[in-house]
KESETI-854581 format. One line per 10 residues: their letters; for each residue x, y negated, z negated of N, C-alpha, C, O. Coordinates in nm, 4 decimals. Each point is the difference from the previous one (the first is absolute). Example, Ala and Ser with C-alpha at 12.3 -4.5 7.8 and 13.67 -1.06 7.14 Angstrom:
# KESETI-854581
AS> 1.3190,0.5690,-0.7800,-0.0890,-0.1190,0.0000,0.0900,-0.1200,0.0000,0.1036,0.0019,-0.0665; -0.1386,-0.1069,0.1385,0.0820,-0.1190,-0.0060,-0.0770,-0.1090,-0.0730,0.0509,-0.1108,-0.0169 $
# end
This chain:
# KESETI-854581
XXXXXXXXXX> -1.1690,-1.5268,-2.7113,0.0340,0.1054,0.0937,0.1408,0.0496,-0.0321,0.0880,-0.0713,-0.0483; -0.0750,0.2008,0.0796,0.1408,0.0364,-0.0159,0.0859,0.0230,0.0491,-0.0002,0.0838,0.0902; 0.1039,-0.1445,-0.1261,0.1013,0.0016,0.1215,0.1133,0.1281,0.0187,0.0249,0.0790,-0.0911; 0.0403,-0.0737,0.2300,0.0482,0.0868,0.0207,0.0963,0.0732,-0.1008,-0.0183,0.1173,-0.0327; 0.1172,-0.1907,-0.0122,0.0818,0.0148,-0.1271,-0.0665,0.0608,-0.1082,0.0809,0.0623,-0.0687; -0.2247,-0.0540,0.0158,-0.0634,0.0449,-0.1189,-0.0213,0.0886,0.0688,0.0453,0.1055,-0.0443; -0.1365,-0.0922,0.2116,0.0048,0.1749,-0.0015,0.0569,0.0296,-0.0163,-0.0131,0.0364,-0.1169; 0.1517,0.0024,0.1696,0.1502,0.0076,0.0192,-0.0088,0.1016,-0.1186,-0.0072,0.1229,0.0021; 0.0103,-0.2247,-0.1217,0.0288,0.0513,-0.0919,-0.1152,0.1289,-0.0769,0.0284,0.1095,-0.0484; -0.1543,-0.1746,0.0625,-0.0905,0.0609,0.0074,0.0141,0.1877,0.0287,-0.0385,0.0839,-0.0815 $
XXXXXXXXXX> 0.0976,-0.0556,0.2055,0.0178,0.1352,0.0972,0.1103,0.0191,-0.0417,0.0353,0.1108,0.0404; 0.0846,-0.1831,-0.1334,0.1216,0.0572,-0.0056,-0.0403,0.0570,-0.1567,0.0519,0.1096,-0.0210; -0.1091,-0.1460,-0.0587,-0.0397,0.0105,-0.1152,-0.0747,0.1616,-0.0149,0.0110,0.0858,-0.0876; -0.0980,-0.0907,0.2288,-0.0568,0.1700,-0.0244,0.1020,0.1130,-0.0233,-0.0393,0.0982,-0.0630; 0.1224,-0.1007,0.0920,0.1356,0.1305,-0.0385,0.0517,-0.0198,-0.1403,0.0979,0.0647,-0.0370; -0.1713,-0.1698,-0.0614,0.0095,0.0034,-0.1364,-0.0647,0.0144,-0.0775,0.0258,-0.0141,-0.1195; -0.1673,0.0589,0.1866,-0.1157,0.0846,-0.0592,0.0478,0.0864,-0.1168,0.0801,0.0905,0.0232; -0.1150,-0.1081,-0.1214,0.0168,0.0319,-0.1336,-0.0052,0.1470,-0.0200,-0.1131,0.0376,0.0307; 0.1905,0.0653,-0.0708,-0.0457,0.1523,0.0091,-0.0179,0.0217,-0.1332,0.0126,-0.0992,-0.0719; -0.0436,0.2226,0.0107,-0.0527,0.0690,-0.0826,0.1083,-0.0091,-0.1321,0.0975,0.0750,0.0005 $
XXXXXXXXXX> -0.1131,-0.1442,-0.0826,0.1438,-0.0086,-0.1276,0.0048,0.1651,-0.0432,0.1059,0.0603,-0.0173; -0.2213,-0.0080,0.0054,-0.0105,0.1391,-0.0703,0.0511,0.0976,0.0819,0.0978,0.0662,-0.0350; -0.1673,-0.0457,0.1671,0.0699,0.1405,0.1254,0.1051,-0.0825,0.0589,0.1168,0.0386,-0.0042; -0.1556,-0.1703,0.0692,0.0875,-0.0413,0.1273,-0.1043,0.0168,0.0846,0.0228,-0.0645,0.1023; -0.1337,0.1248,-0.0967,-0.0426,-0.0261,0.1372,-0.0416,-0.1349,0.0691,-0.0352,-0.0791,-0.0875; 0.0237,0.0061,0.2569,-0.0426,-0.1009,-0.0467,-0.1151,-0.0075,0.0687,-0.0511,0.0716,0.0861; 0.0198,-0.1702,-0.1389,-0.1617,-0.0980,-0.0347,-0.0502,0.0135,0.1387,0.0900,0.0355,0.0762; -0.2017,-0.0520,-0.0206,-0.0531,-0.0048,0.1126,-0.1149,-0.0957,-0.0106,-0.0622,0.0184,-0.1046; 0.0195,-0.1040,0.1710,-0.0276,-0.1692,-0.0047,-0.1738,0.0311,-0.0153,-0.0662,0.0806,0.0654; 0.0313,-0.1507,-0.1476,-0.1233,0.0319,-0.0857,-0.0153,0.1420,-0.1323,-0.0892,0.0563,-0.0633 $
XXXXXXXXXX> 0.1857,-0.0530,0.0727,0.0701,0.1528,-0.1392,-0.0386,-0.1515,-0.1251,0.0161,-0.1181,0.0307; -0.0616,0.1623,-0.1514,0.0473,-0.0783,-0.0937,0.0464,0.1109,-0.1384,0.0161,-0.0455,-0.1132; -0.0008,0.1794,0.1424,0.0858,0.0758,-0.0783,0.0463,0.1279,0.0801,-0.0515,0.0231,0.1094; 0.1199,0.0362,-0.1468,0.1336,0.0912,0.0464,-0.1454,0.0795,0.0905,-0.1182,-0.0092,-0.0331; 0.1751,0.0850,0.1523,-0.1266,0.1287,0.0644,0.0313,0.1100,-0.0613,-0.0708,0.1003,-0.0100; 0.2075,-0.1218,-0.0439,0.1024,0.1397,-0.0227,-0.0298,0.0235,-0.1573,-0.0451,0.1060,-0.0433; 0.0744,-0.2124,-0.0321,-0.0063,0.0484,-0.1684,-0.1067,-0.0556,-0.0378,-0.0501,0.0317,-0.1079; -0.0136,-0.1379,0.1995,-0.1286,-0.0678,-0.0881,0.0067,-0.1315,-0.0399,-0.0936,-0.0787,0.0138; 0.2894,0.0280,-0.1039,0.0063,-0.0574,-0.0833,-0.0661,-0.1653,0.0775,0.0416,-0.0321,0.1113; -0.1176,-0.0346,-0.1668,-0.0346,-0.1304,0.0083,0.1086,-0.1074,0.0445,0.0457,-0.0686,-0.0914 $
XXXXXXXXXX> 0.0055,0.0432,0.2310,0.0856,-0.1142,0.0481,-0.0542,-0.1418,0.0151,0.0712,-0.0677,0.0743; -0.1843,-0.0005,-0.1273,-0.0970,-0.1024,0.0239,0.1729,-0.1236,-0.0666,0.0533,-0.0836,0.0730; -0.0202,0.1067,-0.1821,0.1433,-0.0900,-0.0237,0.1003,0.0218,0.0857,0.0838,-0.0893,0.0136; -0.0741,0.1895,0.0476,0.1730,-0.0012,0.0787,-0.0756,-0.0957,0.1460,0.0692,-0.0783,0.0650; -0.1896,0.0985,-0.0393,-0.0379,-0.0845,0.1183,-0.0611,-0.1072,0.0108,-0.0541,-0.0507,0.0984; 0.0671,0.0034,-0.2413,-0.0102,-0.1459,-0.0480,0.0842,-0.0996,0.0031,-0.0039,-0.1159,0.0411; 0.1105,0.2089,-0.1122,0.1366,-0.0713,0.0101,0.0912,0.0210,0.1034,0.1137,-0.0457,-0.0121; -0.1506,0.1170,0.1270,0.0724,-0.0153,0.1325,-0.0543,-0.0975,0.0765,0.0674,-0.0740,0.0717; -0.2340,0.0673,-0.0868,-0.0781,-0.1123,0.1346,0.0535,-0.1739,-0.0934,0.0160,-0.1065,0.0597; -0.0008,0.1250,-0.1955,0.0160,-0.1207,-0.0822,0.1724,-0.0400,0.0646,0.0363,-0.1000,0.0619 $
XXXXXXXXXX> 0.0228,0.1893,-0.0941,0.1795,-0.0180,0.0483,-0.0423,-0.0602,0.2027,0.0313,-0.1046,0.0570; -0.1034,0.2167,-0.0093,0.0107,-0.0773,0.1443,-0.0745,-0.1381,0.0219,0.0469,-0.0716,0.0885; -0.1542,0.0267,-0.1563,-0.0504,-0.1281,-0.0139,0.0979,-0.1011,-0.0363,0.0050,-0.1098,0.0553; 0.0781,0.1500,-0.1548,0.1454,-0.0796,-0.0161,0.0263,-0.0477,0.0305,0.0031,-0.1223,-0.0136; 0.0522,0.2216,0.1069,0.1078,-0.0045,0.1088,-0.0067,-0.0968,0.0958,0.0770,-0.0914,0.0293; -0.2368,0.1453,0.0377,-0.0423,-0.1081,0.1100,-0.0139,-0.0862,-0.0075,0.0422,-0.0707,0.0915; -0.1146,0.0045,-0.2105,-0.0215,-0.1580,-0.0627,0.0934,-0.0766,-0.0499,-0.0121,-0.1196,-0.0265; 0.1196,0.1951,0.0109,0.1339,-0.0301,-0.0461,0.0845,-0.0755,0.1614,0.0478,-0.1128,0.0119; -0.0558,0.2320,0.0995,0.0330,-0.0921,0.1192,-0.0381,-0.1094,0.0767,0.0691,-0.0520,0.0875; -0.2086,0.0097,-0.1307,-0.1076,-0.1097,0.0409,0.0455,-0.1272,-0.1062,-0.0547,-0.1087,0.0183 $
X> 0.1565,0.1225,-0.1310,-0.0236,-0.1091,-0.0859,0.1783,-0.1245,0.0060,0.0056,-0.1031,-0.0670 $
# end
């Protein structure tokens, strides 16, 4: 179960939703490439949910 501290982090983490490397626009949650240019973001939101898994498992250890 998860504890308060991982939501925590969890909901503080959404305002680092990954935006668009190509326009800037950003991402909107189930997007897995730009709405605006197209370009394919499936890596920039790999390596943001991978960095926040980190993070969290990092405070549990």
């Amino acid at each position: 179960m998860a504890t308060n501290n991982q939501i925590t982090k969890v909901l503080n983490s959404l305002g680092q939703f990954p935006e668009c490397p190509s326009c800037g626009v950003r991402m909107r949650f189930g997007d897995q490439e730009c709405p605006r240019c197209g370009d394919d973001m499936y890596d920039d939101l790999w390596a943001w949910a991978e960095a926040l898994i980190d993070d969290i498992t990092a405070q549990d250890a």
